[in-house]
C-alpha positions as CSV (number, residue, x, y, z in Angstrom):
1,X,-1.1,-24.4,-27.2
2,X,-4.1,-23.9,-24.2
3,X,-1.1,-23.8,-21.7
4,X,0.3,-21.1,-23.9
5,X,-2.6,-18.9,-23.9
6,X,-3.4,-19.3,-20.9
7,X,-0.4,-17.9,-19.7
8,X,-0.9,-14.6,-21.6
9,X,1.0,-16.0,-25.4
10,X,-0.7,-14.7,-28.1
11,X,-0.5,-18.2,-30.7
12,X,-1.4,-18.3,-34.1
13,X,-0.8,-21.4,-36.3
14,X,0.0,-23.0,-39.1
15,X,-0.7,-26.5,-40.1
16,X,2.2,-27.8,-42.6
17,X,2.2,-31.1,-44.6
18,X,6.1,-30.9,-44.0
19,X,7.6,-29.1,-41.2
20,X,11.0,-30.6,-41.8
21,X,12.3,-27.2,-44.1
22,X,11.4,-24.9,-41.7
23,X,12.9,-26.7,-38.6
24,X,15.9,-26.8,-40.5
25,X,16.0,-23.1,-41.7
26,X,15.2,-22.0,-38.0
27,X,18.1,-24.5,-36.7
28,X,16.4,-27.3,-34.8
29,X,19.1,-30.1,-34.1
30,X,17.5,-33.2,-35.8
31,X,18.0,-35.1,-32.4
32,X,16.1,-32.2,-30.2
33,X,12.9,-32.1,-32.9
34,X,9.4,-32.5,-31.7
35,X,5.8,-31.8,-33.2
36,X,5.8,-28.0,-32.5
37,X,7.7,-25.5,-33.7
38,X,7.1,-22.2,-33.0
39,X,9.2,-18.7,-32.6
40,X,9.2,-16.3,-29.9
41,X,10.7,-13.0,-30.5
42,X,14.7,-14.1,-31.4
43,X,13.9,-17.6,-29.9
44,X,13.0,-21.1,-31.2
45,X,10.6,-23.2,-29.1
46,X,10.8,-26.7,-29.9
47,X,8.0,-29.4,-28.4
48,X,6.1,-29.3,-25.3
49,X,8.1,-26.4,-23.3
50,X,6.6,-25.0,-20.4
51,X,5.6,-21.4,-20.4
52,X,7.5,-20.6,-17.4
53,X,10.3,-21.7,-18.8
54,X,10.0,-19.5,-21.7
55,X,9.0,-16.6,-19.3
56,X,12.5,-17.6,-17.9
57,X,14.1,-17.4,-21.4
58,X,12.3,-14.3,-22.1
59,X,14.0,-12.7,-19.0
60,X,17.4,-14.0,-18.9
61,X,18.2,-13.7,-22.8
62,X,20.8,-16.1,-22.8
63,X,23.1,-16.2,-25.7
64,X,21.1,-19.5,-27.3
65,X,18.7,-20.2,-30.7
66,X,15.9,-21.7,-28.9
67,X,14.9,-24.5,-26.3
68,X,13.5,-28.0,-27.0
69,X,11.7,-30.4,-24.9
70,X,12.3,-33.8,-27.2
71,X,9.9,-36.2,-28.1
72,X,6.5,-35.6,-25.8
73,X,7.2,-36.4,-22.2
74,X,4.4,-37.6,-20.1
75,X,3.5,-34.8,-18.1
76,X,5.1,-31.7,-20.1
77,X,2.6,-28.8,-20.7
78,X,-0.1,-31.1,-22.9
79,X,1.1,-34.0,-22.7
80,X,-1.0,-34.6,-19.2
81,X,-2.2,-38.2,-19.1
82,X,-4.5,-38.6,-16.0
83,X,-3.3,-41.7,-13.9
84,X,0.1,-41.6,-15.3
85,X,2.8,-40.1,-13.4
86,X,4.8,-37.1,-14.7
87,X,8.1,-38.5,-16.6
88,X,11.3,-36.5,-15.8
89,X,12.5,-34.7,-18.5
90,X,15.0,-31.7,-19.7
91,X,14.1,-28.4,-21.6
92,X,17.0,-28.1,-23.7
93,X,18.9,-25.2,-24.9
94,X,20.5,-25.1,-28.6
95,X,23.0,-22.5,-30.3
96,X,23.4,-21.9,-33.9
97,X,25.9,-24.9,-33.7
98,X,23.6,-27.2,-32.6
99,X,25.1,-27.8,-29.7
100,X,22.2,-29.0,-26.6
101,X,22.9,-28.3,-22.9
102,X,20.5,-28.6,-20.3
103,X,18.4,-25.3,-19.5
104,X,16.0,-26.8,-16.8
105,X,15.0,-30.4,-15.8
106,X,11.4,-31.1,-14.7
């Protein structure tokens, strides 16, 4: 969330005993869930995506529900583990199908 601020987001949360209902009623595949949820305007942001990338998002508007960054990726936006190397990994995009494609790779 500090990457977020930091970047200019306003954040406000919400600690849940079961996030599981409202991934599902905001359309998360079950194979791109993470630990975060959160919404942007029209979007759904999914994990540990950077804030460029959803700077990107916000000016491109593609024609998707959200983007996902799976599981939590050494090196993604707070995920830093020092003396670790950064792990490759894909920001994905999701429709209202479900349906993933890639949106950026890191």
């Amino acid at each position: 969330m500090g990457h977020l601020r930091a970047a200019g987001y306003t954040v406000t949360t919400r600690d849940l005993d079961d996030v599981a209902p409202i991934k599902r009623k905001l359309g998360v595949p079950e194979a791109l869930q993470s630990c975060h949820t959160a919404t942007v305007e029209q979007y759904v942001i999914e994990g540990h995506v950077p804030a460029d990338v959803i700077d990107r998002l916000l000016r491109e508007r593609p024609a998707v529900t959200g983007l996902a960054v799976p599981g939590m990726p050494i090196g993604a936006p707070g995920m830093e583990a020092p003396g670790q190397p950064p792990e490759r990994y894909d920001v994905m995009a999701f429709d209202r199908q479900g349906r993933p494609s890639v949106y950026v790779s890191r």
